[in-house]
N, C-alpha and C positions, 0 to 999 in steps of 0.2 A: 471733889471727894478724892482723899489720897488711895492710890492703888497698894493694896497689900498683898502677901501671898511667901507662903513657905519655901523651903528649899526642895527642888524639883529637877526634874531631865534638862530644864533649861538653867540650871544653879541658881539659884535661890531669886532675890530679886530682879527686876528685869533690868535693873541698873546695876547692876556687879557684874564681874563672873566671877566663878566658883575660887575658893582659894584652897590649897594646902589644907586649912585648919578645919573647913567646912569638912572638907574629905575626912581628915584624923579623927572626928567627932561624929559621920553618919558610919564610919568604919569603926568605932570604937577601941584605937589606937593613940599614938601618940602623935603629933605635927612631925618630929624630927624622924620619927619612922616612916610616915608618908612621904617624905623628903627625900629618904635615901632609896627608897623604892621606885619612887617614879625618876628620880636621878637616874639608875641602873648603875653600873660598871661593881669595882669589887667589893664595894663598903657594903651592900646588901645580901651577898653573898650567904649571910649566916641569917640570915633573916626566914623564920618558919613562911612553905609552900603556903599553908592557909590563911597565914595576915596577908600575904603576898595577895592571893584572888581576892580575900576581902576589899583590899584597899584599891586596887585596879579596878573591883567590881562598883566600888565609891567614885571612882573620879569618873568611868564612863557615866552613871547614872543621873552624876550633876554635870556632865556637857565640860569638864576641865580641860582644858589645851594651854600646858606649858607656856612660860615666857619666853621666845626664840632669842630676846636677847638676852636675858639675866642666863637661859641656859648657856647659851655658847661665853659670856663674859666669864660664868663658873669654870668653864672649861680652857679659858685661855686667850681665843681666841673667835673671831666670828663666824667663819667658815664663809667668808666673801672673796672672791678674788676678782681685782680692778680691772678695768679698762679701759684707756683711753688714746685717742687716735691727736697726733700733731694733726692731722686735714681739720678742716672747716666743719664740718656734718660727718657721721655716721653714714654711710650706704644704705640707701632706701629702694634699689633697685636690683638686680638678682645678676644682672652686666655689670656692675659696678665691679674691680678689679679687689674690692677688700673684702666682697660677699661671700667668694668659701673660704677666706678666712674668719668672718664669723662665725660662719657652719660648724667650722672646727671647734672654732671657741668652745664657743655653747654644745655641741654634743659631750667635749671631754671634760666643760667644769662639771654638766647635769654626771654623768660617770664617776667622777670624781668625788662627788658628792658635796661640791660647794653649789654656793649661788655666785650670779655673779652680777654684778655691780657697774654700771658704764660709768662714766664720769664725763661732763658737757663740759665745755668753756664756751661761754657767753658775754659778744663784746661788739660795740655799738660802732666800734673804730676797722673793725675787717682783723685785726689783731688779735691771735688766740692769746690770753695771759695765763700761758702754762705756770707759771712759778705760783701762782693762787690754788689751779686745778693741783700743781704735783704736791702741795702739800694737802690738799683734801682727799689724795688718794692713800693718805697710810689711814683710811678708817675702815681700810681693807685689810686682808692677812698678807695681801701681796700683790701687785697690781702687774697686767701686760701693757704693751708698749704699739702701737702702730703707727706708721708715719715714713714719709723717702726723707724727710728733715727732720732731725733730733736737736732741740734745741741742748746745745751743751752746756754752758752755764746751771742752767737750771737742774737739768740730770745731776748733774756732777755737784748738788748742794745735796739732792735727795738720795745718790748713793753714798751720801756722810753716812745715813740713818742706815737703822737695822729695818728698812721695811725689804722684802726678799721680792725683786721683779725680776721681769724675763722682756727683751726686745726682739720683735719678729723680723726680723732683718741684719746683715752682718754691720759690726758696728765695735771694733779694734781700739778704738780711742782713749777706752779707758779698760783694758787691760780685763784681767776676772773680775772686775771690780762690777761688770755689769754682761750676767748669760747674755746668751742669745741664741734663736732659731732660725737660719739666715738661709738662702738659695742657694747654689754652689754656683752662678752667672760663669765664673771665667773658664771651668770645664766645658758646661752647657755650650759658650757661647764659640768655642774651638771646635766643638764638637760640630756644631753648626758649618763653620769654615770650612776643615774636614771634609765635610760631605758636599758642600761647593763646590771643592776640590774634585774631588772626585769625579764628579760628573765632566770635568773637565774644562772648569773656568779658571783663568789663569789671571787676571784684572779683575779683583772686587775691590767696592767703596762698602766703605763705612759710615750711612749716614745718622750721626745722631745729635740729641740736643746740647746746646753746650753748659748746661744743668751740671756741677759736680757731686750730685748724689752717689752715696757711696756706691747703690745699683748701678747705676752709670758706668763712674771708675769701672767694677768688675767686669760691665760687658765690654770693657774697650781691651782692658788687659787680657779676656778670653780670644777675642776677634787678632788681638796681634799676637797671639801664643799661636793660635791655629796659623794663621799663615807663615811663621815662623816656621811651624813644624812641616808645614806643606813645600817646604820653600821658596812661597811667592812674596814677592819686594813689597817694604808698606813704605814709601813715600810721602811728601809733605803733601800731597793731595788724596792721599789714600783716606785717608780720615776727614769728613766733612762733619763740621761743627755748624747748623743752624737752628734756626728757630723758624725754618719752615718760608718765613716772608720770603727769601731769595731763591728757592726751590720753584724755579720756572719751566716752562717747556723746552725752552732753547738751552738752558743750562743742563740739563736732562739730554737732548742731542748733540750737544759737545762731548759728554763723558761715554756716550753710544759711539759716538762718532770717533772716539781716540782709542776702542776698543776695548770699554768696560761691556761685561758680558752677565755681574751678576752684584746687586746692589742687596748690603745688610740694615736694615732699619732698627730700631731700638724701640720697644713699647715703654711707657713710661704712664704716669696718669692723666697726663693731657696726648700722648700721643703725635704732637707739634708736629714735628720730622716726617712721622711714619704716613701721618695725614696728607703731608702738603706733595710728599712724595706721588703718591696714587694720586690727589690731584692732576700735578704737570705730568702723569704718565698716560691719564686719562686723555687732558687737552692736545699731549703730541702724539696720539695715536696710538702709543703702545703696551702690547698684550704680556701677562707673566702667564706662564713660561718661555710664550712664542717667541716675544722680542727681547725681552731682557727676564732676567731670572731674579728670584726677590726673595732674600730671606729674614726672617724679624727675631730679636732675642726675647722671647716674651711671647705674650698672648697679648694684644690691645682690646684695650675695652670698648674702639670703635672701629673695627678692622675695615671698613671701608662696605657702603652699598651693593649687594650682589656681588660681593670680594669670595674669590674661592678660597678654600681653608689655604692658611698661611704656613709655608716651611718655616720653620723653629725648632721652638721647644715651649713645653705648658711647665709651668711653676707647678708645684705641688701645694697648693693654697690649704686646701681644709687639712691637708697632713701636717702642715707646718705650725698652721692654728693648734691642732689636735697637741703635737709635741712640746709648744710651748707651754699650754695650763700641763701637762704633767711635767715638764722641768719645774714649772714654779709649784705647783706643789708638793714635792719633791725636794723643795728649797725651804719651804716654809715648813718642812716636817724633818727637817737637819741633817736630810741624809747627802750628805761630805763626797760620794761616791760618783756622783751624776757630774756629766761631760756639760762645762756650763758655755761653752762653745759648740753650736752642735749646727754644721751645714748639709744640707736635705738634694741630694740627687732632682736634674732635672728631666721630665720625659721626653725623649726628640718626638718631633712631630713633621712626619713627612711632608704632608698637605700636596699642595696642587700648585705654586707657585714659582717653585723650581726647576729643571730641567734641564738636560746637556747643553752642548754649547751648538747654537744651530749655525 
């Protein structure tokens, strides 16, 4: 037996939903004045108070809920802003070092009043094929950018197009041609020095990875500015480039031993350096701040087992996320006025790792 039944609270049959016309005919109006009514903005303006509750009192009645895409298409635009990470995976953990940058994301697009849209790349080979995702990303009104490696090629076909994006990180290469929300590292990372200094350490190394992400660069150029300004010598040994595997105990007691008194690590997303480091510090006995003094540019996402909080400084993560959805939407609403270069102060962080010179 076929199922019949009138137009109701649930819109008419149980196979439809309600449309425009339904409404213009239990409202006894016309469709294109139902149209402009539930559309809003100035076209209804002139439109009489009482068709007005008539026709609002028709579409609630039949259960009517707009089309979100035909609306926002009408209007220009979808109200989506992208995003997508150069990493492998999104962060599924609350340690993961890009977690309050999503925080941020998501509280200022939801403020904002966009949705927002992630975008995955999926590939059998370990290979992200960004040039596939960055063109799937203009089905956005403007997409963000995350990632320590930009692949350039590909950017630099997608800043041909008129799609308006923002990168969370500094990123000079290409000029205005692409904003950015970026850390101020080479301040932060002098700033760090600085206060080494002060305590009274006269020999610090610099160990990090030999990674040239642009973070990188900035924390080296911050680490030799500060001691520049401190006036302590940086040397062809002042700056140590590993990947950790050479980071031994005894290598560790020769730079003790020749009178380094205060050692700077770099966080990064594997951490390599900063890890292997508290390793051979662990295995040769010695304590931060007792025996050598330890500072990091960064927050590391695995700072080490029963590690006391680390001398630095903390990234300002969910502010940076936050500042980015309002540049890009801000971009995408053509206002000419907004700093499309904009770097974010970093907070020093005392911690427990540092200390004078014993």
């Amino acid at each position: 037996m076929k199922a019949t039944g009138g137009l109701g609270r649930s819109g008419g049959s149980r196979a439809s939903r309600p449309r425009q016309a339904d409404i213009a005919r239990l409202a006894g109006v016309s469709q294109p004045t139902v149209s402009l009514i539930l559309g809003g903005g100035s076209a209804a303006v002139g439109i009489a108070e009482d068709t007005r509750r008539k026709v609002m009192a028709a579409a609630e009645q039949l259960g009517y809920m707009p089309d979100p895409i035909a609306k926002r298409l009408a209007a220009g635009q979808n109200n989506l802003l992208g995003l997508y990470t150069f990493t492998a995976t999104f962060p599924t953990e609350m340690s993961h070092a890009y977690y309050p940058f999503l925080v941020g994301i998501e509280q200022e697009t939801a403020a904002q009043g966009y949705d927002l849209l992630m975008f995955i790349a999926s590939s059998t080979t370990g290979e992200r094929p960004h040039a596939e995702v960055l063109n799937r990303v203009r089905l956005a009104d403007g997409c963000l950018f995350l990632g320590r490696h930009l692949p350039v090629p590909e950017m630099d076909r997608l800043l041909a197009t008129d799609l308006p994006v923002v990168y969370i990180g500094r990123h000079d290469d290409f000029g205005d041609r692409l904003p950015y929300v970026g850390a101020d590292y080479v301040s932060a990372s002098a700033d760090v020095v600085r206060h080494l200094a002060g305590l009274g350490h006269r020999k610090i190394l610099y160990v990090r990875e030999p990674d040239e992400a642009i973070t990188s660069v900035d924390r080296e150029a911050g680490f030799r500015r500060g001691m520049a300004e401190c006036g302590l010598p940086v040397g062809r040994e002042t700056v140590v480039r590993t990947d950790g595997g050479d980071l031994t105990p005894d290598r560790l007691r020769s730079w003790h031993g020749a009178g380094v008194t205060a050692i700077v690590t770099e966080a990064t997303d594997t951490d390599a350096a900063h890890l292997a480091l508290l390793a051979a510090a662990g295995q040769a006995g010695y304590r931060f701040p007792e025996d050598l003094s330890l500072a990091t540019l960064g927050t590391p996402q695995r700072p080490g087992p029963g590690q006391v909080p680390l001398t630095g400084f903390a990234l300002p993560r969910r502010e940076m996320g936050a500042a980015a959805v309002r540049l890009l939407t801000g971009l995408i609403a053509g206002d000419r006025t907004l700093s499309r270069h904009q770097l974010m102060s970093c907070e020093p962080e005392p911690g427990g790792t540092a200390g004078p010179v014993s």
